[in-house]
N, C-alpha and C positions, 0 to 999 in steps of 0.2 A: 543613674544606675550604678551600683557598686559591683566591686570585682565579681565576690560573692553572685551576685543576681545575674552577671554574664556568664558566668561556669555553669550556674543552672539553666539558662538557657538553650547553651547550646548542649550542654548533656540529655536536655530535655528531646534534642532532635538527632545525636548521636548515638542514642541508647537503643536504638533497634539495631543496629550495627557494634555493638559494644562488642560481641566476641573478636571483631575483626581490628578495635579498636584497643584490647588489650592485647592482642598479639603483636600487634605495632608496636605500643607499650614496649612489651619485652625484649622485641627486636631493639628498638633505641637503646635499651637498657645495656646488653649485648653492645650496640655497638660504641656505645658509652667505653664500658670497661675496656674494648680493644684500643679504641684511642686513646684512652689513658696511662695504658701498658705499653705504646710506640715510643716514646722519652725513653723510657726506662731501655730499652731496646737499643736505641741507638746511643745509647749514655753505655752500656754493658759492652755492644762494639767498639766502642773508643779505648775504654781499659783494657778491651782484649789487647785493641792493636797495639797500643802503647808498649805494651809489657816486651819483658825481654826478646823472649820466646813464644808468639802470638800463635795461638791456637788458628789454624786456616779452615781445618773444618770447622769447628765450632763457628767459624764467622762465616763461613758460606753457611752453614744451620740458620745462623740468627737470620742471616738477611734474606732464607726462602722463606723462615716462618712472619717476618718484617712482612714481606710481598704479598704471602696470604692473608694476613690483618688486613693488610690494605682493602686485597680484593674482597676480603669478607664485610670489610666497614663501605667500602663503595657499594658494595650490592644493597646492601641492608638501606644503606643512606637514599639511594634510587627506590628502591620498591616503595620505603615510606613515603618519597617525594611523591611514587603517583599514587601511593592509598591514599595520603594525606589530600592529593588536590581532588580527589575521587568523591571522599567522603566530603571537603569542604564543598564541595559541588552539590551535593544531597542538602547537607544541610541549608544551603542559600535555597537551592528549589522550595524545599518544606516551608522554610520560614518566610520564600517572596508568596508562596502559595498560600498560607493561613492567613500573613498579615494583610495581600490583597483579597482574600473571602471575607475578611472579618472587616477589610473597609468597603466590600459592596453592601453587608450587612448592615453599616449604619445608617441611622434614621435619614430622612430627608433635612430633620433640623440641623444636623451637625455641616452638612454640603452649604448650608445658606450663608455662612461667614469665613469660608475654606476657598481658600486658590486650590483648584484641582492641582495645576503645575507645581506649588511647592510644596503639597502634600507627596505627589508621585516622585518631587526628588527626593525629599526626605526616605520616604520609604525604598529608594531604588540605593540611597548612599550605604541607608542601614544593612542590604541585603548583601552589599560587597563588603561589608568591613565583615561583617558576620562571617564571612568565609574566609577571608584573610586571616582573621582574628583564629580561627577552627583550624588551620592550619599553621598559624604559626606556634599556637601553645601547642598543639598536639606535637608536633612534625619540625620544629624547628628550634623552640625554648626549651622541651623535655630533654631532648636530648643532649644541647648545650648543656643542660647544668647537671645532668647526670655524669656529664664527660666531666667538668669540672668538678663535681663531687669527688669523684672516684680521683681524680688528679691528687686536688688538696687531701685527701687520706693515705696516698701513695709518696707524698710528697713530703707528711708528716715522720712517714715508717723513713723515710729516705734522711732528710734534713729539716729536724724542725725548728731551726733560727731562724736560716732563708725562709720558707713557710709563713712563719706567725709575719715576716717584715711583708708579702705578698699582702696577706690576709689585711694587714695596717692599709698598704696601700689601696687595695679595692674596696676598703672602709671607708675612704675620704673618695676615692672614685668615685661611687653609690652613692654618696651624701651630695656631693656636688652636683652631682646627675638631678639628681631631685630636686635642690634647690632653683637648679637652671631651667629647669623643665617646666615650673608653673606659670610663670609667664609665656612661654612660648604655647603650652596649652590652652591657656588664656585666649589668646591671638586668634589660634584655628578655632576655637567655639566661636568666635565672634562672627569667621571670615564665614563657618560650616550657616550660623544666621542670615548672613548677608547672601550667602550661594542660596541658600532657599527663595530668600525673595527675590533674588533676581530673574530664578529660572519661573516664579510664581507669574512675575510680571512678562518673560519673551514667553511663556504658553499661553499667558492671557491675549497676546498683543497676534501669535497665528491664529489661535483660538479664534478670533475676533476680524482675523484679515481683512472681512469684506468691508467692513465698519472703517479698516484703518485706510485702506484706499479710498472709499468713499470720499473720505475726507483729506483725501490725499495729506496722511499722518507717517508716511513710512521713516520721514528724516526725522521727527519727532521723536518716534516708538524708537529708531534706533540711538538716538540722543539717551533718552531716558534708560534703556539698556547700556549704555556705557556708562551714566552715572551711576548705575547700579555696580557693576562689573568694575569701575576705578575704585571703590569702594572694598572692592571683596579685593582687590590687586594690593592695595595698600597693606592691609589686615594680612594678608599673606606673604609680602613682604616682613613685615615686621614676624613674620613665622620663621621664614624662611634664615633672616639675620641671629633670629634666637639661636636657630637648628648649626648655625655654621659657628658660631660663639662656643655653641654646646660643645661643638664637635670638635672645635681646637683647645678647650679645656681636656676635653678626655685624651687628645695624642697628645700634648703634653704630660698632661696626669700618669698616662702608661709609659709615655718614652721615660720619664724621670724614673717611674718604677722599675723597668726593666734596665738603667744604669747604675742605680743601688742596688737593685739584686745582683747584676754581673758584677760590679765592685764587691760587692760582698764574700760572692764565690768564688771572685779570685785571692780576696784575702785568706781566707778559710782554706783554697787550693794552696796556697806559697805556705800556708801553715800547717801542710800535708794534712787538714781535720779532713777534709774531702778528698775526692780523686776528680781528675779530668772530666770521667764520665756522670759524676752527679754534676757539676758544673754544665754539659752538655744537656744533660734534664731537663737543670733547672729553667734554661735559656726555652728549650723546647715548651714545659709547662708553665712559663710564662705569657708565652700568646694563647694557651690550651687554655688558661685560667682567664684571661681579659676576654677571649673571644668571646663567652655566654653575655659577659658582664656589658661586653658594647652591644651585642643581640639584646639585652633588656633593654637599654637605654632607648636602640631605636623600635622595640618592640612596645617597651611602656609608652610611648608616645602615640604608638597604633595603637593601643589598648585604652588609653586617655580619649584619642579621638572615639574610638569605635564605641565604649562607654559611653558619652556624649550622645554620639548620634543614634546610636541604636535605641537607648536609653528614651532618646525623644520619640521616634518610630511606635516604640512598644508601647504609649502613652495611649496608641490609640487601641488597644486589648485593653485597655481601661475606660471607655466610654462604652455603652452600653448598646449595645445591638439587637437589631430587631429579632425579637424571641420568633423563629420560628419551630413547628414540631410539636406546638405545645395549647391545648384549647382541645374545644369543640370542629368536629370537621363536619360540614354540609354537603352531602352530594347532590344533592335538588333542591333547587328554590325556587320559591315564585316571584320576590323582588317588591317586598313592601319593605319601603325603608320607611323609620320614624325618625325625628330628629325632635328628642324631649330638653329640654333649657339648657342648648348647650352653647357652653361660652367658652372662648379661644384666645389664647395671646401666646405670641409665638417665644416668648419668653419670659420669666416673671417681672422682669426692666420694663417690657413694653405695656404698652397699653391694651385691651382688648380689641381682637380684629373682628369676631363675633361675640353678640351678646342677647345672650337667653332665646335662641334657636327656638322656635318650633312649627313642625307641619309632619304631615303625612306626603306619600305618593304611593299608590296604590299599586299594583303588578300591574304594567302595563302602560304606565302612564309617563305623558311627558310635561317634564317639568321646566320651564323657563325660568332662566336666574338673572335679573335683571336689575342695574343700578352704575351707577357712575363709578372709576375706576377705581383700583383700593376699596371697593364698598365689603368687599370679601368671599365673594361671587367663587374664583378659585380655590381660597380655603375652604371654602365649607366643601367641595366638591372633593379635594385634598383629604378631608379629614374621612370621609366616606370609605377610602383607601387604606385609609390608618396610616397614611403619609405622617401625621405629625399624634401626638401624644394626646388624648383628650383628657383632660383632669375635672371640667368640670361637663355635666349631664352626662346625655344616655345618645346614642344612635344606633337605633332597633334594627336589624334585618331579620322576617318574618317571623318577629318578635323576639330572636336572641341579639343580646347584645355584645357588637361587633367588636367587644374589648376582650369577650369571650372565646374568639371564633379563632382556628386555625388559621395562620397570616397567609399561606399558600391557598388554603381552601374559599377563604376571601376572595383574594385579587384574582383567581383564574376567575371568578365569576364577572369581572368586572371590566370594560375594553376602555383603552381612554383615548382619544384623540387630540392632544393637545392645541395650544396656541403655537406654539413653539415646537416643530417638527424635530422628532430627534429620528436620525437616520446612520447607520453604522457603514463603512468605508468597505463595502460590501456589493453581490449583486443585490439584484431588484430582488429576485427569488428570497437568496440568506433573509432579505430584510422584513418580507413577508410569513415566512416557516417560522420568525423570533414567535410569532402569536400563538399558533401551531406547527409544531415540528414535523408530523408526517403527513403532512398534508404535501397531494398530491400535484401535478402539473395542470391539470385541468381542475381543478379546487381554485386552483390561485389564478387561473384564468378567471376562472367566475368569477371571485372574487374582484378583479381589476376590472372586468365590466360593468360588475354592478356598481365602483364606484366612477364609473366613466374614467379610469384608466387606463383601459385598455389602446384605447384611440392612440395614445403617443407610446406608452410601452409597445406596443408590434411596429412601430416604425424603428425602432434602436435595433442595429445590428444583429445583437443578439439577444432582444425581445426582453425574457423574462433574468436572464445571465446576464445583464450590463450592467456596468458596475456606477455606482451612484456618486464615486468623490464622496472625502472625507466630509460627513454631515452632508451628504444630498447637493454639496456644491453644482453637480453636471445638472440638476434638474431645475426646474424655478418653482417659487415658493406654492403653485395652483398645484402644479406637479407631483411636488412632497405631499400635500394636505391630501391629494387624491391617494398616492402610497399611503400614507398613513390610515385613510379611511377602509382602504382595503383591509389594511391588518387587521382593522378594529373586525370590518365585516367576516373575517377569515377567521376570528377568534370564538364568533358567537357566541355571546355573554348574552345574561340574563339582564345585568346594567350594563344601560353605555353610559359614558359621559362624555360631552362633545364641548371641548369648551374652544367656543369661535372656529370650528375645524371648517368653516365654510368662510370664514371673513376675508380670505386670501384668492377667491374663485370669481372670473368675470362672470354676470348676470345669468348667459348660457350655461356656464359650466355649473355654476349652481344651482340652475334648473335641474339640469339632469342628474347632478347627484344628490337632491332634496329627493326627487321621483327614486334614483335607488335606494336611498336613507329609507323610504316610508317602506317599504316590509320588515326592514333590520326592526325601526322603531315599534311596530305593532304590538309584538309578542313580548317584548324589553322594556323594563320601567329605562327611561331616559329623561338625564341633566344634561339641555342646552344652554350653555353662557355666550349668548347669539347680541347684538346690536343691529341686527337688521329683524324689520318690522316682519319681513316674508316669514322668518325662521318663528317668530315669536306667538303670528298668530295659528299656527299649527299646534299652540299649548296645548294640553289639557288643563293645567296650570301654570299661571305665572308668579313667581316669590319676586318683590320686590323689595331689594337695602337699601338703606340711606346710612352708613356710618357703621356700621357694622349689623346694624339690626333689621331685622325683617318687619316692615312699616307694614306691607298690605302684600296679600297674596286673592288670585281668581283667575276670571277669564278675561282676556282682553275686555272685551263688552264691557263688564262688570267696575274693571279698574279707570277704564273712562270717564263712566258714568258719575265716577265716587271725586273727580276731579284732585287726585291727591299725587306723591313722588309721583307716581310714572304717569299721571298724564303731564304733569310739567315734563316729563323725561321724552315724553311722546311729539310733545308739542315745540320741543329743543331738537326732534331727531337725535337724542343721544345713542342709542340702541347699539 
């Protein structure tokens, strides 16, 4: 990301506040010029007093109207300090607010080779420099160099030898600064890479807790986090060393500058060209002039980082998200889906995970997906959703095709059940209203009874209010699959898709929630991705893959009879 493309950025999220943000402006500018005019002030009291015959009022004048600069540069300097954090505040919200809508918006393909963890750090580091950044160019850089502008022009009208020798010196300052600074830039991209993966791999590794105790991994997982973390230590090191090199080139660089210029001015005083009080100035506009020039230095190196990182962040406003708002919108359907020669591969590298697709399912009808693991049983169920991109055929919903359709007017028709419970750190209720939002306390009753949850939710404390642990940790996996079936039944879709949402249920429990299943499914065309025989012979159809392709589809009966994949699949007990 170039400078250029951060100024538009953040002006992009500054501009609804501009009026507040030119009066700032002004303000700085104001108070620019007062501090520029304190030198010269206390350079004019020196000559007063010096003189024969010192003017006393005149020096009590200078140094009431000295006092009110001051208080006038301090207020000004405060108010911006809190517009400036006010606004850099706005700005991080908007920008944590669009770049995380625009990462819920992307596809499911882009999640498939993504650490959640180091995308959330990336995106959380972007959102703090961004306001750092919005704040120190507004609020902290403007008005350093406007101070020092107005100085080096005051300073010209004053004494322009000393001047042009300053100007020499903050030229090889600025050069050096820059030469120093690219390797120490260097350093932080590396270390800002290394911080990514590390924090990708400690969210992967809670993420995953159960799994890491399991296998009692915890000495492991933490080994592997310090390899990661000695890694980023070092990298930052080698940061930190450049920064401290940097920084004792530039007090050098100034201290030397600021004893050529007082040698200077004392020659020039002994040579009566000057007086005392330019002398007093000059001394004064000497740190008035380096102060912006060392604010660059350590502000260019935030602006290097925050480049960088934001730079990376914003990469992902460049991947392509799922178009919603835009299509055909369905308010009723009956739930004929077709599926005409459609072939799938979840990237153009890979090979086809479906190949030349095709069947009917009639409104109402239930469809068994049946085949050995990887057969693509999920995908195909996936792509129904418009989870992933379909480029080759057609998949019909009551005869429009669902590439056509509104993505919201889609999925509300649609309830899914996963294999893989996803449950938010919430109560039971929040977790149940995600389906339906105003659904009521006796809706969601019903709902947990018809999926025989109800039996252990009204034992919990607080029934429908207790709170489930991050991902459903406090419940066990028969537990979630019941939650989860509720929502689906809470949501009443026209399609369900139930893939294995029974395979995690003791024999009884999936007794009883097969018997609540069977009015959900009547009225619902429904895709079960089931391995148990009970669930399969309730087809109305069964699809069966072998490798990506649909080999035989009927009824149980039928595909017996025919002795092909699934009755070898039948006669394996794969199911």
């Amino acid at each position: 990301m170039s400078f250029k493309e951060l100024l538009k950025l953040i002006w992009q999220y500054l501009r609804p506040q501009k009026r507040m943000v030119y009066f700032c402006i002004f303000l700085a500018t104001l108070a620019a010029v007062i501090s520029a005019i304190i030198p010269i002030i206390y350079g004019r009291l020196v000559d007063t007093a010096v003189n024969q015959n010192p003017d006393l009022k005149m020096i009590a004048l200078t140094l009431f109207v000295w006092f009110v600069f001051v208080l006038i540069a301090n207020w000004i300097s405060r108010f911006n300090d809190f517009k400036g954090s006010r606004l850099g505040n706005e700005v991080f919200q908007s920008f944590t607010t669009d770049i995380y809508y625009h990462y819920l918006q992307l596809p499911l393909s882009f999640y498939k080779d993504k650490k959640s963890g180091e995308q959330m750090n990336k995106v959380s580091r972007a959102a703090n420099f961004i306001w750092d950044i919005t704040e120190s160019l507004t609020f902290y850089l403007l008005p350093s160099f406007l101070t020092a502008l107005v100085a080096i022009i005051l300073m010209f009208m004053t004494e322009w030898r000393l001047t042009a020798v300053i100007i020499l010196i903050l030229f090889f300052y600025t050069l050096i600064s820059v030469i120093k600074n690219k390797p120490i830039l260097e350093a932080e991209k590396k270390s800002n890479k290394l911080w990514e993966l590390a924090w990708g791999h400690i969210y992967d590794s809670v993420h995953n807790i159960q799994l890491v105790k399991a296998h009692i991994k915890e000495n492991e997982e933490r080994l592997n986090a310090e390899n990661f973390l000695n890694r980023v230590r070092h990298k930052m090191t080698d940061f930190f060393w450049g920064h401290r090199r940097l920084s004792a080139w530039r007090n050098n660089i100034q201290g030397l500058g600021f004893i050529i210029v007082f040698a200077l001015a004392l020659y020039f005083l002994i040579q009566k060209q000057i007086t005392a009080g330019v002398l007093v100035s000059f001394v004064g506009y000497v740190n008035l002039v380096f102060r912006p020039f060392n604010q660059l230095t350590d502000h260019y190196r935030q602006l290097q980082r925050g480049m960088i990182t934001i730079g990376r962040a914003v990469k992902l406003f460049d991947i392509e998200k799922e178009l919603y708002g835009h299509g055909k919108k369905l308010k009723n359907i009956k739930g004929r889906i077709e599926f005409k020669k459609v072939s799938f591969a979840y990237d153009d590298k890979y090979k086809k995970v479906l190949k030349n697709i095709n069947f009917r399912a009639e409104p109402g009808e239930t469809i068994a997906l049946v085949g050995e693991s990887g057969a693509g049983k999920t995908t195909l169920v996936g792509l129904l959703s418009r989870n992933y991109e379909l480029k080759s055929g057609q998949i019909l919903l009551d005869g429009h095709n669902i590439n056509e359709l509104e993505l919201t007017s889609l999925r509300e028709k649609i309830a899914i059940v996963p294999q893989e419970i996803s449950l938010f750190n919430n109560t039971i209720k929040k977790n149940l209203v995600y389906a339906k939002k105003r659904a009521g306390e006796k809706e969601i009753i019903k709902a947990l009874k018809a999926a025989n949850a109800w039996d252990f939710v009204s034992k919990f404390p607080k029934k429908i209010n207790q709170k489930v642990g991050e991902r459903g940790i406090k419940l066990s996996t028969g537990q979630k699959q019941r939650i989860a079936i509720a929502r689906a039944i809470l949501r009443d879709p026209k399609i369900l898709i139930l893939d294995e949402a029974t395979s995690s249920l003791d024999s009884i429990s999936e007794k009883l929630v097969q018997e609540a299943l069977k009015n959900l499914i009547l009225s619902r065309t429904t895709f079960i991705i089931a391995h148990r025989l009970s669930t399969i012979l309730q087809a109305d159809k069964i699809l069966v893959f072998d490798k990506g392709e649909l080999v035989e589809q009927g009824r149980h009966d039928e595909l017996i009879k025919n002795q092909g994949v699934y009755w070898r699949l039948y006669q394996k007990q794969k199911f």
